[in-house]
N, C-alpha and C positions, 0 to 999 in steps of 0.2 A: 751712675752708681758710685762713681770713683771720682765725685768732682766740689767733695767737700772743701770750704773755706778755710784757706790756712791766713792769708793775706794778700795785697796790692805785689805788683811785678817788684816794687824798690823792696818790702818788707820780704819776700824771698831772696832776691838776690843780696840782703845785706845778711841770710841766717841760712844760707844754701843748708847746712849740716842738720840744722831743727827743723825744715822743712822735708829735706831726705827723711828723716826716721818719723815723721808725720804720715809721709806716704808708703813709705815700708810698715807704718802697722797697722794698715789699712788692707795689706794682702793677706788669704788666706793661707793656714799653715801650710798649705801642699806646693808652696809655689816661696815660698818666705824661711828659704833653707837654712838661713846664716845669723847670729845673733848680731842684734844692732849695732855691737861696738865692730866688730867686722864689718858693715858695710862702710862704718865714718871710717874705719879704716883705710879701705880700698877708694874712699873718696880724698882721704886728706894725701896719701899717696899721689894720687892722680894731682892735687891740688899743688905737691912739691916737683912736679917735673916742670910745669912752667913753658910746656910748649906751646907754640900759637898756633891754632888749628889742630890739637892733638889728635888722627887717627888711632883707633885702639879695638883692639880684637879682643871675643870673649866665646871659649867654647863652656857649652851648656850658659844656661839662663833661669833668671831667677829675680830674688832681691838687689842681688849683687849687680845687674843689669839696669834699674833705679842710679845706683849712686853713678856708674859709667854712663850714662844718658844723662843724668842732669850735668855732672861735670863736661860732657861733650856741649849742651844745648846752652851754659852758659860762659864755654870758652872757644865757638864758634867752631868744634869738633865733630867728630864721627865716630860711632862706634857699630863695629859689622859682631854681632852674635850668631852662633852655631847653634844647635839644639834638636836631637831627632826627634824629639815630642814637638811638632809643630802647634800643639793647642796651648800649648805653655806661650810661644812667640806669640800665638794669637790675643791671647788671654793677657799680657804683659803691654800687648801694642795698644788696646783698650786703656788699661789704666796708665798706660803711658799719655796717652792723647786727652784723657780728663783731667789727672792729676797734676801733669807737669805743663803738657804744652797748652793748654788751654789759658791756665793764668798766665805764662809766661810768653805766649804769643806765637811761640814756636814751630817752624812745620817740624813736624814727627819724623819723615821722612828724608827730608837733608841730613840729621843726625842720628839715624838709626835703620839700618837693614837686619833684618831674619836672615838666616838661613836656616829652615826645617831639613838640614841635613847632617849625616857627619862630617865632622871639622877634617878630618883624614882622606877626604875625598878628593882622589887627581881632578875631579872635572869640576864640583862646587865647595869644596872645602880651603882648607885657606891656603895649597898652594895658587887659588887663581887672584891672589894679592897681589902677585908680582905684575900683574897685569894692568894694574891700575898707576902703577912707578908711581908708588906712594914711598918718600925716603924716611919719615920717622913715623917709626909703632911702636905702642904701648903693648903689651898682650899680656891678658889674666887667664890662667887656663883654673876656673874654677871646678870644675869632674874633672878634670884630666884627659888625656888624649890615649884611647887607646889603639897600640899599632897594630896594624895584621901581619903578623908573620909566618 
């Protein structure tokens, strides 16, 4: 459903930014929270850090999820997503795997984990980061984190 023709792996990679908003307005409004110039945003950000193999954290998911996966998938990165709607992860890993990795080759899985849970959680939330002695992260808390107090 999600595996319309934008171009060849070289004609993506030389227009990553027109290829993002190709695939973001391809998503339905319920899940395509963010307007277009927000997502080139959080992509060209990602694109001025300049790290090799960037890991990057994302609680809640969405469009904004698209720009952090393709900039993971073509600077050899990771991105771990939070989200308690697990059908949103679901739903995203679909169009992830037509949209993006398919032209581009990519396993889905080397640069993208779910978690269908809250990002605040001792046992799967993003303190079990420290666990993987990962030394550089990006992190976008797009909904925000809310504490329990």
């Amino acid at each position: 459903m999600y595996d319309f023709h934008f171009g060849d792996e070289k004609h993506i990679k030389d227009n990553p930014e027109d290829f993002l908003i190709f695939c973001k307005r391809m998503l339905p409004r319920w899940i395509n929270g963010i307007p277009d110039s927000e997502c080139l945003a959080i992509y060209r950000t990602l694109s001025g850090i300049n790290t090799p193999s960037p890991m990057i954290l994302e609680t809640g998911c969405g469009a904004s999820t698209l720009a952090l996966f393709l900039y993971a998938a073509l600077n050899n990165g990771k991105v771990f997503s939070w989200d308690t709607n697990g059908s949103k992860g679901s739903f995203l890993r679909s169009v992830i795997s037509e949209a993006i990795c398919r032209p581009l080759g990519v396993d889905l899985y080397k640069h993208w984990t779910f978690i269908g849970f809250d990002s605040t959680s001792d046992h799967v939330g993003i303190p079990v980061i420290k666990e993987l002695a990962i030394k550089q992260i990006f992190v976008i808390l797009i909904h925000g984190i809310r504490l329990n107090t």
